[in-house]
C-alpha positions as a LaTeX table, in Angstrom:
\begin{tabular}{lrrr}
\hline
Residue & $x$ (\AA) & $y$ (\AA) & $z$ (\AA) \\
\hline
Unk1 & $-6.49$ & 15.46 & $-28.71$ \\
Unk2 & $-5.02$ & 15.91 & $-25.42$ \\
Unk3 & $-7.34$ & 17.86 & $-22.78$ \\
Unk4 & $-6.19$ & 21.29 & $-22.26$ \\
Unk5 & $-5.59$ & 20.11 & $-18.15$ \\
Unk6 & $-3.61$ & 17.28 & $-19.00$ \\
Unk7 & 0.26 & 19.46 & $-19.19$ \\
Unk8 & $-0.45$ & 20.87 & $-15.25$ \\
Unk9 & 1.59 & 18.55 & $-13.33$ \\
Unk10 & 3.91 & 17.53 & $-16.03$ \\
Unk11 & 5.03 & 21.11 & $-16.56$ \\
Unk12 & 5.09 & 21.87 & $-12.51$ \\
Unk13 & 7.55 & 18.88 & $-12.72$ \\
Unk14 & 9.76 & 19.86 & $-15.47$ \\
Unk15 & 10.23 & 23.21 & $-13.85$ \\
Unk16 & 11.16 & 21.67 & $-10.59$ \\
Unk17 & 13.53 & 19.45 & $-11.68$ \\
Unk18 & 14.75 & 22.15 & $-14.14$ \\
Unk19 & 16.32 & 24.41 & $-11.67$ \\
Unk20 & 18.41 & 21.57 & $-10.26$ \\
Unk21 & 19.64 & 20.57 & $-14.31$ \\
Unk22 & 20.70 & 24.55 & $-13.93$ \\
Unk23 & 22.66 & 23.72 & $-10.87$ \\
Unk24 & 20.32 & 24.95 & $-8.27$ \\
Unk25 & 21.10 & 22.64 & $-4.84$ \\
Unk26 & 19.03 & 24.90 & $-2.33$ \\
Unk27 & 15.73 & 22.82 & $-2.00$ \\
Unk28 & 13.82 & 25.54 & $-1.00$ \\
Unk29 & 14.95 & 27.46 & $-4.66$ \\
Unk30 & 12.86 & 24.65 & $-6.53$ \\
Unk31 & 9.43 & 25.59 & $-8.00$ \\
Unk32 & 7.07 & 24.84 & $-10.19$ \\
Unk33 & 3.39 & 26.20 & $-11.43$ \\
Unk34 & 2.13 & 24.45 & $-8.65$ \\
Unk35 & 3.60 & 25.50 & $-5.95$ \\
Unk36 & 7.94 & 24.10 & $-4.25$ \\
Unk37 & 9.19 & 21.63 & $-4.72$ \\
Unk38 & 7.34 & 19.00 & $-1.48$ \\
Unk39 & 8.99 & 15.60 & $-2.92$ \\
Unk40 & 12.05 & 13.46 & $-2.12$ \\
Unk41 & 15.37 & 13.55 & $-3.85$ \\
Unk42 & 14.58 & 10.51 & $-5.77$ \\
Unk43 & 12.08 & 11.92 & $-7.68$ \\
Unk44 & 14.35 & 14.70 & $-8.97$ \\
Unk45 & 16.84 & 12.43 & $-10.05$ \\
Unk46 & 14.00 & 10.04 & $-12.14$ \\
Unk47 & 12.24 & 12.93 & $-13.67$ \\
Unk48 & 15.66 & 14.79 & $-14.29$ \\
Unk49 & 15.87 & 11.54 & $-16.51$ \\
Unk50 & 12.48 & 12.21 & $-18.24$ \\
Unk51 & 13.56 & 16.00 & $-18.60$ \\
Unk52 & 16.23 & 15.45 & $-21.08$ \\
Unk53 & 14.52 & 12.28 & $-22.30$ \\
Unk54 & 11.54 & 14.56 & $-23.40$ \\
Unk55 & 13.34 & 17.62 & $-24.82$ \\
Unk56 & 13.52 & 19.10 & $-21.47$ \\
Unk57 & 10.20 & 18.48 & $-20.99$ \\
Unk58 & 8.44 & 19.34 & $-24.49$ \\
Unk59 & 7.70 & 15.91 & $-26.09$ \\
Unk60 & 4.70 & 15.28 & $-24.05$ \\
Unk61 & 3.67 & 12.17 & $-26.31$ \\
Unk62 & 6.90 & 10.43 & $-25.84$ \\
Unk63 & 6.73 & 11.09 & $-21.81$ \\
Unk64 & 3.40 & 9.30 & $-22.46$ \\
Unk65 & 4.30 & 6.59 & $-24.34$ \\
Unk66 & 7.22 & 5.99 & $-21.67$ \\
Unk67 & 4.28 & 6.02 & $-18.90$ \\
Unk68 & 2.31 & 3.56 & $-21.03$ \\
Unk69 & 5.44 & 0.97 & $-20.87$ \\
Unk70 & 5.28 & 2.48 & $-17.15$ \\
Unk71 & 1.77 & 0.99 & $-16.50$ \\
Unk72 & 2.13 & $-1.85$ & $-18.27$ \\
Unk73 & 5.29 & $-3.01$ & $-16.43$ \\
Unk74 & 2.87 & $-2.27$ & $-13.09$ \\
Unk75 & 0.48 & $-4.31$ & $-14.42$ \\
Unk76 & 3.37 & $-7.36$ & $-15.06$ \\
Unk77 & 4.59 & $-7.17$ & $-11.41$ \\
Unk78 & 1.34 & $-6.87$ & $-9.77$ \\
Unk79 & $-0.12$ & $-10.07$ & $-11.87$ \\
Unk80 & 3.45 & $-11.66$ & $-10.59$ \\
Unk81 & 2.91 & $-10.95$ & $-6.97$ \\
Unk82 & $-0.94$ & $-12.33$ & $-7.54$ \\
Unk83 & 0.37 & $-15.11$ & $-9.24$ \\
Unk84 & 2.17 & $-16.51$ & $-6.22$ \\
Unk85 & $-0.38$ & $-16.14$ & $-3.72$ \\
Unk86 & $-3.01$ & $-17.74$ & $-5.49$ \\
Unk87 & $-6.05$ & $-16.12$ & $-3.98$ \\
Unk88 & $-7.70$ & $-14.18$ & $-6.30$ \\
Unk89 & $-9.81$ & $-15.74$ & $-9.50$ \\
Unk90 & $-8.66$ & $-14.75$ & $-12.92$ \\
Unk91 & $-11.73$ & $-12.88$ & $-14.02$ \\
Unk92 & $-10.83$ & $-10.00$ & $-11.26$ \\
Unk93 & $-7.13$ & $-9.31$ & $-13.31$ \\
Unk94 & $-10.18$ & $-7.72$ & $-16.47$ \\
Unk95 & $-10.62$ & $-4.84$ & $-13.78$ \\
Unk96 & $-7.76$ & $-4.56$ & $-12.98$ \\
Unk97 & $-6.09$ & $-3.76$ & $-16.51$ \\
Unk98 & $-9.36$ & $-2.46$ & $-18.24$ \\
Unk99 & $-12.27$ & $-1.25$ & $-16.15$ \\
Unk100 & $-10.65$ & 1.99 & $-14.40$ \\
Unk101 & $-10.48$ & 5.06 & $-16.49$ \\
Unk102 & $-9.21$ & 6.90 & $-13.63$ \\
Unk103 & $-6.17$ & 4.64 & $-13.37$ \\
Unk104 & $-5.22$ & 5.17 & $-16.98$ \\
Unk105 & $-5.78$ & 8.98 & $-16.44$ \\
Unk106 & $-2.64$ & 8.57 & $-13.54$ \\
Unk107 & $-0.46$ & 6.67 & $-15.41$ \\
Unk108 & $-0.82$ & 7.88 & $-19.17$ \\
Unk109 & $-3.04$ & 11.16 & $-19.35$ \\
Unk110 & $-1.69$ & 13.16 & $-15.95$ \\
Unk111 & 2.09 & 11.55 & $-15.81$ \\
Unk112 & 2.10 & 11.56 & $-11.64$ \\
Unk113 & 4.50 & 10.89 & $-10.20$ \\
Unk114 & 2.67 & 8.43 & $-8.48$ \\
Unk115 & 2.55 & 5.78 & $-10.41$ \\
Unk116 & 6.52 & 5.34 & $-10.37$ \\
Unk117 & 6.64 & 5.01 & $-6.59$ \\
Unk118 & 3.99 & 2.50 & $-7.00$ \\
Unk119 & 5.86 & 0.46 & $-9.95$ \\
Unk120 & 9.11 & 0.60 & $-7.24$ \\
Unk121 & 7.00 & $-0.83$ & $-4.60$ \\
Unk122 & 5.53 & $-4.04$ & $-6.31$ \\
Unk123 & 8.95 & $-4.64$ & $-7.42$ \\
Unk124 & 10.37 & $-3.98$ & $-4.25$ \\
Unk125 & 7.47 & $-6.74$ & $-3.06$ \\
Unk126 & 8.41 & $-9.19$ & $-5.31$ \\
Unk127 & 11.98 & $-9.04$ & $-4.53$ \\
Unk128 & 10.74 & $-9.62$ & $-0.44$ \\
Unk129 & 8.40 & $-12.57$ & $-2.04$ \\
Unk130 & 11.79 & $-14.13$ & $-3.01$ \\
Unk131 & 13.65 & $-13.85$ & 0.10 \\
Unk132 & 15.72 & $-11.06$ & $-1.01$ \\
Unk133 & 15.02 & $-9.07$ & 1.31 \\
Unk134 & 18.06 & $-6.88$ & 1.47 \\
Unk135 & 17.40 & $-5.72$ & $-2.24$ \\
Unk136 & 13.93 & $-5.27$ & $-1.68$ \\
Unk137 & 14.63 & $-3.15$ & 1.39 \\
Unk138 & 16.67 & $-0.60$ & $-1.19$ \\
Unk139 & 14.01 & $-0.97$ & $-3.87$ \\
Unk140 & 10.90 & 0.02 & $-1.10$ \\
Unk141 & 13.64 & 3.27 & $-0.03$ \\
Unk142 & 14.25 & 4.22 & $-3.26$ \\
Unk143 & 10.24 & 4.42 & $-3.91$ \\
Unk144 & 9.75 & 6.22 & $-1.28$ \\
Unk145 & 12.51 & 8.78 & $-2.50$ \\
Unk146 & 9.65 & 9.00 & $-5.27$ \\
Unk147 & 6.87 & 9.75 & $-3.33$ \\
Unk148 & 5.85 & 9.43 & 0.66 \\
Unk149 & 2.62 & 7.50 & 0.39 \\
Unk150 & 4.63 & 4.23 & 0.15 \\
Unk151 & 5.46 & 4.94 & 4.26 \\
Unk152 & 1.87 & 3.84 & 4.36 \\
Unk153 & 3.43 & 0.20 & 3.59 \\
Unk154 & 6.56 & 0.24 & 6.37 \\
Unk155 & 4.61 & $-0.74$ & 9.29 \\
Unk156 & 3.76 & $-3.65$ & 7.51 \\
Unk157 & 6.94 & $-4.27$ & 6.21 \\
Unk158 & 9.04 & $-3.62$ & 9.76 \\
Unk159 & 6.23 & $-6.46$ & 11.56 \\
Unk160 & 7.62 & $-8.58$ & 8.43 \\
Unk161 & 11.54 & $-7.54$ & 8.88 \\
Unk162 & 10.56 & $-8.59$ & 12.66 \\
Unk163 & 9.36 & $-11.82$ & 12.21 \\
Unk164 & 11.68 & $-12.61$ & 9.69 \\
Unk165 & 15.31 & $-11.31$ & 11.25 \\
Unk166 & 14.44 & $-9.92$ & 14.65 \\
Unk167 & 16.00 & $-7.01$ & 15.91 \\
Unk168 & 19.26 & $-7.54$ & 15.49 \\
Unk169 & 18.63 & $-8.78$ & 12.22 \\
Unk170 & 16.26 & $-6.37$ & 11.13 \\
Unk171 & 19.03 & $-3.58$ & 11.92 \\
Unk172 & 20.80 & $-3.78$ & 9.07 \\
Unk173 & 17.88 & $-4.38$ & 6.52 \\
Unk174 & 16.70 & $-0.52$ & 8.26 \\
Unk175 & 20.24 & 1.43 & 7.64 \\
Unk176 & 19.92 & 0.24 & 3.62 \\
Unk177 & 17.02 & 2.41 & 3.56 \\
Unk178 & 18.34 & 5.26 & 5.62 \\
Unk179 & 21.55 & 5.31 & 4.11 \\
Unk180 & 20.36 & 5.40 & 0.95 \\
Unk181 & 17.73 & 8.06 & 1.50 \\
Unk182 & 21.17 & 9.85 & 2.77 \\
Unk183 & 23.31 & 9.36 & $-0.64$ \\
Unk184 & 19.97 & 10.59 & $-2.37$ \\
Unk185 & 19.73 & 13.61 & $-0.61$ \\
Unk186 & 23.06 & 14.16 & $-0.09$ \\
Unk187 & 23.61 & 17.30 & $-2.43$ \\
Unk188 & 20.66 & 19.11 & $-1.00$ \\
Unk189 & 21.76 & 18.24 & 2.79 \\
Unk190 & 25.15 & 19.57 & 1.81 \\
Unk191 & 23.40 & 23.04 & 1.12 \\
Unk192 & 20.59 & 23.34 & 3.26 \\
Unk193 & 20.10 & 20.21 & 5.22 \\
Unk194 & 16.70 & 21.49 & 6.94 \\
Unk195 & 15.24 & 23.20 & 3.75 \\
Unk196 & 15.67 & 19.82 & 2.53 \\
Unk197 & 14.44 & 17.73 & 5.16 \\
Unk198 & 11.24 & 20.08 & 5.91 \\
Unk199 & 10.09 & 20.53 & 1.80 \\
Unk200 & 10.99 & 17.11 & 1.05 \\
Unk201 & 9.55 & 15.27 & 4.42 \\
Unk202 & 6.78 & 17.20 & 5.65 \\
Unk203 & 3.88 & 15.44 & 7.24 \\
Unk204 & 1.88 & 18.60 & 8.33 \\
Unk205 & 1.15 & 19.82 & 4.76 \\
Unk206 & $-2.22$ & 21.33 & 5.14 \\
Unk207 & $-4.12$ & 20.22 & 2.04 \\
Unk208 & $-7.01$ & 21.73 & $-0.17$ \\
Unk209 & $-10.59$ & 21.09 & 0.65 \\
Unk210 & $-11.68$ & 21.10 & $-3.12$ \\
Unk211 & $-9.20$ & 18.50 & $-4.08$ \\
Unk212 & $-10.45$ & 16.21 & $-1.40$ \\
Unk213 & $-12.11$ & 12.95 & $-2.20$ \\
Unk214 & $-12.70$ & 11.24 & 0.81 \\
Unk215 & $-13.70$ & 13.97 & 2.87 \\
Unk216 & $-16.44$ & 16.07 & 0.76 \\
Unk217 & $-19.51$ & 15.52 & 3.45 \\
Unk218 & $-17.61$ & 17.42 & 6.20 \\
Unk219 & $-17.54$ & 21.17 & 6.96 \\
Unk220 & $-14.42$ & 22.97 & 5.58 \\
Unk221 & $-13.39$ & 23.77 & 8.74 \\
Unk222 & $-13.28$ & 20.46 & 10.47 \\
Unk223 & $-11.57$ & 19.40 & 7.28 \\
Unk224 & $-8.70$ & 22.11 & 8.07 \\
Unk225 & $-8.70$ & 21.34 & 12.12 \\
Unk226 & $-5.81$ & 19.87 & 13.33 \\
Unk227 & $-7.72$ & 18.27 & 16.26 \\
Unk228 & $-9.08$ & 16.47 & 13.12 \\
Unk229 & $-6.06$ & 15.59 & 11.86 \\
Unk230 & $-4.63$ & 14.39 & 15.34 \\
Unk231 & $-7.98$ & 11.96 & 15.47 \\
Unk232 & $-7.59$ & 10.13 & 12.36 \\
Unk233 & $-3.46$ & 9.73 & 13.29 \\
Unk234 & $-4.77$ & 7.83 & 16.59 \\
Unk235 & $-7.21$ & 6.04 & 14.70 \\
Unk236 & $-4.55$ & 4.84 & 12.00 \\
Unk237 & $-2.16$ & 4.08 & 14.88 \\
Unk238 & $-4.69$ & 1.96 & 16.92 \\
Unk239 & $-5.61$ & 0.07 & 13.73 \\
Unk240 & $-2.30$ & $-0.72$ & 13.19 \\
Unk241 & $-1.68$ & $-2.14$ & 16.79 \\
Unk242 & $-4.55$ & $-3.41$ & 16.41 \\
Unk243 & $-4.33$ & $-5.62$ & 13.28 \\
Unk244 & $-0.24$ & $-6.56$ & 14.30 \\
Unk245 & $-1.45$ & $-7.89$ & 18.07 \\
Unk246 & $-4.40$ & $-9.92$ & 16.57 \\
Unk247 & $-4.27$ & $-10.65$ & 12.94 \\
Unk248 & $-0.60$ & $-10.00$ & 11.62 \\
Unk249 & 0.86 & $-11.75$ & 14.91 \\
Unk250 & 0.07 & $-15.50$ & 14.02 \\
Unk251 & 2.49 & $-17.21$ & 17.29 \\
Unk252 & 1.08 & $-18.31$ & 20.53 \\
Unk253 & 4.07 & $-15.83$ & 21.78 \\
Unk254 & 3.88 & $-12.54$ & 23.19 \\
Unk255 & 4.35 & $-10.25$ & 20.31 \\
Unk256 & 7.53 & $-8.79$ & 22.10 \\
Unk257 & 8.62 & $-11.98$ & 21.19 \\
Unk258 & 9.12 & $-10.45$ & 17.38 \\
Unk259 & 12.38 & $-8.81$ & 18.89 \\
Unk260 & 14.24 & $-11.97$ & 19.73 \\
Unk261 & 16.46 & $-14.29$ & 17.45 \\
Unk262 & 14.09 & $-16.48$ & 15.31 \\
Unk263 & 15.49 & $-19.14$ & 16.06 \\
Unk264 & 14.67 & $-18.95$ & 20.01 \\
Unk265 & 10.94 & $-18.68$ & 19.05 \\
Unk266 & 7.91 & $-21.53$ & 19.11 \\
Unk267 & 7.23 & $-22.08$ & 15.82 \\
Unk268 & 3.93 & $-20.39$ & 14.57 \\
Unk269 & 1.03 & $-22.73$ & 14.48 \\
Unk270 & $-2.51$ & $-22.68$ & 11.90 \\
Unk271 & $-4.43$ & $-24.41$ & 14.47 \\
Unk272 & $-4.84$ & $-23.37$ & 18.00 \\
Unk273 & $-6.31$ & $-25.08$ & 20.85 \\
Unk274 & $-8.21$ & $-22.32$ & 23.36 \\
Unk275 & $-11.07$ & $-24.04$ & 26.10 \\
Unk276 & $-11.08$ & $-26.96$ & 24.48 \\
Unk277 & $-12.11$ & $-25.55$ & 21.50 \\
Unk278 & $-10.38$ & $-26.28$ & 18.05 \\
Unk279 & $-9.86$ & $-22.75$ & 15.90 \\
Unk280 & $-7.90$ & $-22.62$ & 12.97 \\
Unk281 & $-5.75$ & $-19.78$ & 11.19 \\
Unk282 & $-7.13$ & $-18.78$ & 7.85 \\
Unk283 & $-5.22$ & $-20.24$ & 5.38 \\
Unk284 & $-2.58$ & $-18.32$ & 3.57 \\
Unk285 & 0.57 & $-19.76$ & 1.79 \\
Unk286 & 3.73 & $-17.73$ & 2.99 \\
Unk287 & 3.73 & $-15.62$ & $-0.04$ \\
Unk288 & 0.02 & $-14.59$ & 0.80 \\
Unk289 & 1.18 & $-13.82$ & 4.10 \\
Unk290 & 3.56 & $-11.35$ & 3.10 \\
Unk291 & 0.98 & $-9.52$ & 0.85 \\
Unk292 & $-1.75$ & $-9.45$ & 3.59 \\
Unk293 & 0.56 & $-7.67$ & 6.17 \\
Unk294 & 1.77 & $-4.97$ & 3.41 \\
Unk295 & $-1.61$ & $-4.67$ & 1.46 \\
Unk296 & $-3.24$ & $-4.56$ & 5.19 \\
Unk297 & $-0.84$ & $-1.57$ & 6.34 \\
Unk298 & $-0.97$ & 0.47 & 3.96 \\
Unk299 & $-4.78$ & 0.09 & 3.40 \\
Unk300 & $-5.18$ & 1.36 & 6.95 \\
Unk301 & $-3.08$ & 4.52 & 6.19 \\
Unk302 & $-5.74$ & 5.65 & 2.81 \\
Unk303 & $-8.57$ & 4.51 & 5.69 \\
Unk304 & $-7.06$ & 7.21 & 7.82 \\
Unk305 & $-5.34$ & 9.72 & 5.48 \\
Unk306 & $-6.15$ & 13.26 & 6.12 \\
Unk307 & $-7.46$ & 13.43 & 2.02 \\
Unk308 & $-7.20$ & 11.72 & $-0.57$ \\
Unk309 & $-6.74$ & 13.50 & $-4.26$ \\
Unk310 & $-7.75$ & 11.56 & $-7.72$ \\
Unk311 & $-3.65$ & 10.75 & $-8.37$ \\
Unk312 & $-3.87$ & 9.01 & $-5.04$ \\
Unk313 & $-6.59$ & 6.45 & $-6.17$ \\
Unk314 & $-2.94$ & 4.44 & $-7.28$ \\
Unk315 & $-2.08$ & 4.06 & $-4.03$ \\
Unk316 & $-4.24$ & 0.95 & $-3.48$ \\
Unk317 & $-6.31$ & 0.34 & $-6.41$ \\
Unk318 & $-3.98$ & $-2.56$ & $-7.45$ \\
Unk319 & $-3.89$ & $-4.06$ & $-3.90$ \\
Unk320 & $-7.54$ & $-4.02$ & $-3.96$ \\
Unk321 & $-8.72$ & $-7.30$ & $-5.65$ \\
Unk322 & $-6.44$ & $-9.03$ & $-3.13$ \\
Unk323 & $-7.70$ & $-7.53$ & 0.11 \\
Unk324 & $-11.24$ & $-8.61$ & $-1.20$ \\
Unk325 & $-10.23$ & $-12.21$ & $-1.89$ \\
Unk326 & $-7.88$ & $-13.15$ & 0.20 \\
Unk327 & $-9.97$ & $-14.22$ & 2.80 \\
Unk328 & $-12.42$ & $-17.41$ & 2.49 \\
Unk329 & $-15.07$ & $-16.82$ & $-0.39$ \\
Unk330 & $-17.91$ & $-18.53$ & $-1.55$ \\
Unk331 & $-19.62$ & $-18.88$ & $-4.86$ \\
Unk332 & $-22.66$ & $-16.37$ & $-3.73$ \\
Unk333 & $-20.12$ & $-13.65$ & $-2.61$ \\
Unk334 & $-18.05$ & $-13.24$ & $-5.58$ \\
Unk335 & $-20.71$ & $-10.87$ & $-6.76$ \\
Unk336 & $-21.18$ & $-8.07$ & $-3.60$ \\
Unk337 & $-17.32$ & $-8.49$ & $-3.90$ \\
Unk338 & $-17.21$ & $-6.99$ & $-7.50$ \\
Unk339 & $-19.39$ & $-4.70$ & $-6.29$ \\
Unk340 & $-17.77$ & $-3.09$ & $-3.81$ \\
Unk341 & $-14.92$ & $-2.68$ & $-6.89$ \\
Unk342 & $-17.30$ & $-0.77$ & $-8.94$ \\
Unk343 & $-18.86$ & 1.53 & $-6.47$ \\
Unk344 & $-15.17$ & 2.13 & $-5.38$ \\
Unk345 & $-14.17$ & 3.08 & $-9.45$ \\
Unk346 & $-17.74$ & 5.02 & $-9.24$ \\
Unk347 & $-16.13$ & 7.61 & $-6.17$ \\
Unk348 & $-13.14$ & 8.41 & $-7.75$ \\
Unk349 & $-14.44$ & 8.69 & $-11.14$ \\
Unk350 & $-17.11$ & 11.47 & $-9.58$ \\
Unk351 & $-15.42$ & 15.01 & $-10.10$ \\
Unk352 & $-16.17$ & 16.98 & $-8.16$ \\
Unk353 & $-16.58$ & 14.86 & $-5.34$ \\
Unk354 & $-20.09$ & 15.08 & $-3.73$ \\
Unk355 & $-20.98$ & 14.53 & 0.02 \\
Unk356 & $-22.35$ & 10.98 & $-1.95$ \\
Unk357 & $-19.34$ & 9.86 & $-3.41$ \\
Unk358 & $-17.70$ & 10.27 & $-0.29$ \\
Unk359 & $-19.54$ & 8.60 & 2.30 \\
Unk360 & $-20.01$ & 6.25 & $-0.30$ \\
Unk361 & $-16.15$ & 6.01 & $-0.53$ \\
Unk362 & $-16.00$ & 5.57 & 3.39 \\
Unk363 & $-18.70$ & 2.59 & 3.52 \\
Unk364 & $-16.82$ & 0.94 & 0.61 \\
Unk365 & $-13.34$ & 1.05 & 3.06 \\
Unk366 & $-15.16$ & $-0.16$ & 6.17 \\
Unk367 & $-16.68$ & $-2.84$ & 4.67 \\
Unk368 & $-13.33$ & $-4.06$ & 3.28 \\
Unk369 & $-11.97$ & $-3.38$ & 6.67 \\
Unk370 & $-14.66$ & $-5.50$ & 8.68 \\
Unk371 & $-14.20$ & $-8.26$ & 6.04 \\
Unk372 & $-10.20$ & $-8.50$ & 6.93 \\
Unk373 & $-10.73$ & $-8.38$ & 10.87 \\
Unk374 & $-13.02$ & $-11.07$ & 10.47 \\
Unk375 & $-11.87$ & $-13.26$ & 7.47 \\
Unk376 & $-8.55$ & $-13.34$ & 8.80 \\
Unk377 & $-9.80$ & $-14.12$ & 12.38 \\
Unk378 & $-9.55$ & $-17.44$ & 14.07 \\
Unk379 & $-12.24$ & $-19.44$ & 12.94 \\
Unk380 & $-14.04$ & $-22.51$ & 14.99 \\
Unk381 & $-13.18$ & $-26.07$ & 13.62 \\
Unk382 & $-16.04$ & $-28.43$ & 14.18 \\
Unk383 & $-14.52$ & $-31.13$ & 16.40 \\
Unk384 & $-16.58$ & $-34.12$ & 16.75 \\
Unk385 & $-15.11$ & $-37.15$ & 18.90 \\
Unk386 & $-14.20$ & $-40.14$ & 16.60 \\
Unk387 & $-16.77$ & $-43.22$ & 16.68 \\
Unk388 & $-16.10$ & $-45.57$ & 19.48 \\
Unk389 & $-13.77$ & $-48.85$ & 18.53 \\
Unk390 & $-14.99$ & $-51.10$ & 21.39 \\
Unk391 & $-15.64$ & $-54.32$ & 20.13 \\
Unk392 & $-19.58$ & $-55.27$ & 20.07 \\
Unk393 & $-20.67$ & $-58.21$ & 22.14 \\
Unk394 & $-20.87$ & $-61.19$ & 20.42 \\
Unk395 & $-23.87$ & $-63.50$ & 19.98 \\
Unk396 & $-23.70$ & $-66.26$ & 21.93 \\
Unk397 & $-24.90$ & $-68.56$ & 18.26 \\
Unk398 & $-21.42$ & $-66.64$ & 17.34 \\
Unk399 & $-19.31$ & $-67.79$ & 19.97 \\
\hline
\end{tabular}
């Protein structure tokens, strides 16, 4: 039987999306149980779909059967993307698709919307992992039209647009996702263009302390201060610079070098020569490149974000296997590895959260963290001069 819990958000969303099936256009008029509408165009229009789909929202098993096809599509691109970087072992893909009850509770109990900005995003991924980049550019828009969390990922993926195009380049790659977060929105910014734009993108949304799972071991109050709030921003933001100067950037160039045509650059090289020392880049393929700088960004943002609520465990659960193994491993560290996976499933499957679970949560991250900065550093090359080929003296008996 279905838990009594289970229709909360599914039945917030129906009546959201309801009032715009009635003809409703003023963003500010949407509502649900839960509170107004806070999400993007795009996710009217895809749950609008799953509104008449469902018998305006009634046939809860077939929404969950359509969720189930949901996850297991995830799943497919996800094992796709893994597939091409070749960095993580096969026995981690068992976690990934069986050992997370929470996961299943997003994607087939709860019906988030979550999980459908996060399906857009891996395909949006694979479509940059194939060097279409302009169609993966629309894809990565149109999940964030779902959902804002995948912003978390556009850091990473404007470094990437950078490198790859320039700035000049790059221009055109940014107006398909602003122009089509404009078509989206368009019958809502015909009616009330800043009731749309403040419900739909608002980043000072003060969130509820007994929802939070990250943040459980401080005082309520420091949880609500915005002097809080402004820290972990500057924290997220100097992470970011500081993972693009020194671990995303892989040229001997100035970074400012990103902006110019590619083809005016040095080419990037794995091995650098500093003092006389030999270092060399750790080794990813192109495709694991890619990956690292979007799994990297947006794992930085869930480091930093103000709280984090069970539906949000989504965000990065799937990117998780690779930030653990895509730097260097040996045999003895596969084990600590799946470790820090099931103390990880442990926090978020620990309602209500505790002042535990949390810091536990928080030690988890900043290991992970500590292991990218310096896996992914440059690493000394032992460099031993070659034997000598001067020819030995003969012996005179020789001669």
């Amino acid at each position: 039987r279905r838990p009594a819990d289970t229709e909360i958000d599914w039945k917030a969303y129906m009546q959201e999306v309801e009032g715009f099936a009635n003809g409703t256009l003023d963003y500010t008029q949407l509502k649900g149980d839960t509170g107004p509408l806070v999400y993007p165009a795009g996710f009217v229009y895809i749950f609008l779909g799953l509104y008449y789909a469902t018998g305006r929202g009634s046939d809860i098993r077939l929404a969950q059967y359509l969720f189930a096809g949901l996850y297991l599509l995830n799943l497919l691109l996800v094992f796709r993307i893994y597939c091409r970087t070749n960095k993580v072992p096969p026995y981690v893909f068992f976690f990934m698709c069986c050992a997370s009850y929470r996961i299943h509770s997003i994607f087939v109990l709860r019906l988030f919307n979550d999980p459908v900005a996060m399906a857009l995003l891996f395909l949006a991924i694979n479509l940059f992992l194939e060097e279409r980049w302009s169609w993966g550019c629309l894809l990565f828009s149109l999940a964030v039209s779902v959902k804002m969390n995948i912003l978390l990922f556009a850091p990473g993926l404007l470094f990437l647009l950078l490198q790859r195009f320039g700035l000049l380049g790059c221009i055109p790659k940014l107006c398909i996702c602003a122009l089509l977060q404009v078509v989206l929105g368009l019958p809502f910014l015909l009616v009330n263009p800043v009731g749309y734009l403040t419900r739909s993108f608002d980043l000072g949304r003060q969130f509820q302390f007994k929802w939070t799972v990250n943040w459980r071991f401080l005082p309520e109050e420091v949880f609500q201060n915005r002097v809080f709030h402004a820290a972990l921003l500057l924290a997220h933001l100097a992470g970011l610079g500081l993972f693009a100067l020194h671990r995303w950037h892989s040229s001997k160039e100035n970074i400012l070098t990103l902006l110019k045509d590619p083809g005016k650059r040095k080419p990037a090289s794995p091995r650098l020569t500093v003092n006389n020392i030999l270092w060399q880049v750790c080794p990813l393929n192109a495709s694991a490149w890619i990956v690292f700088i979007l799994f990297s960004s947006n794992f930085l943002g869930v480091c930093c974000s103000r709280s984090l609520h069970y539906q949000f465990y989504v965000w990065y659960f799937h990117t998780l296997p690779y930030l653990l193994w895509c730097t260097p491993t040996t045999k003895v560290a596969h084990m600590p590895k799946v470790l820090l996976l099931g103390v990880i499933e442990l926090c978020w499957n620990t309602y209500p959260s505790t002042v535990c679970s949390s810091l536990s949560l928080h030690i988890c991250h900043g290991l992970i963290l500590l292991q990218l900065w310096y896996g992914t550093a440059p690493t000394p090359v032992s460099h031993t001069p070659p034997p000598s080929r001067k020819p030995t003296a003969m012996s005179k008996k020789a001669q």
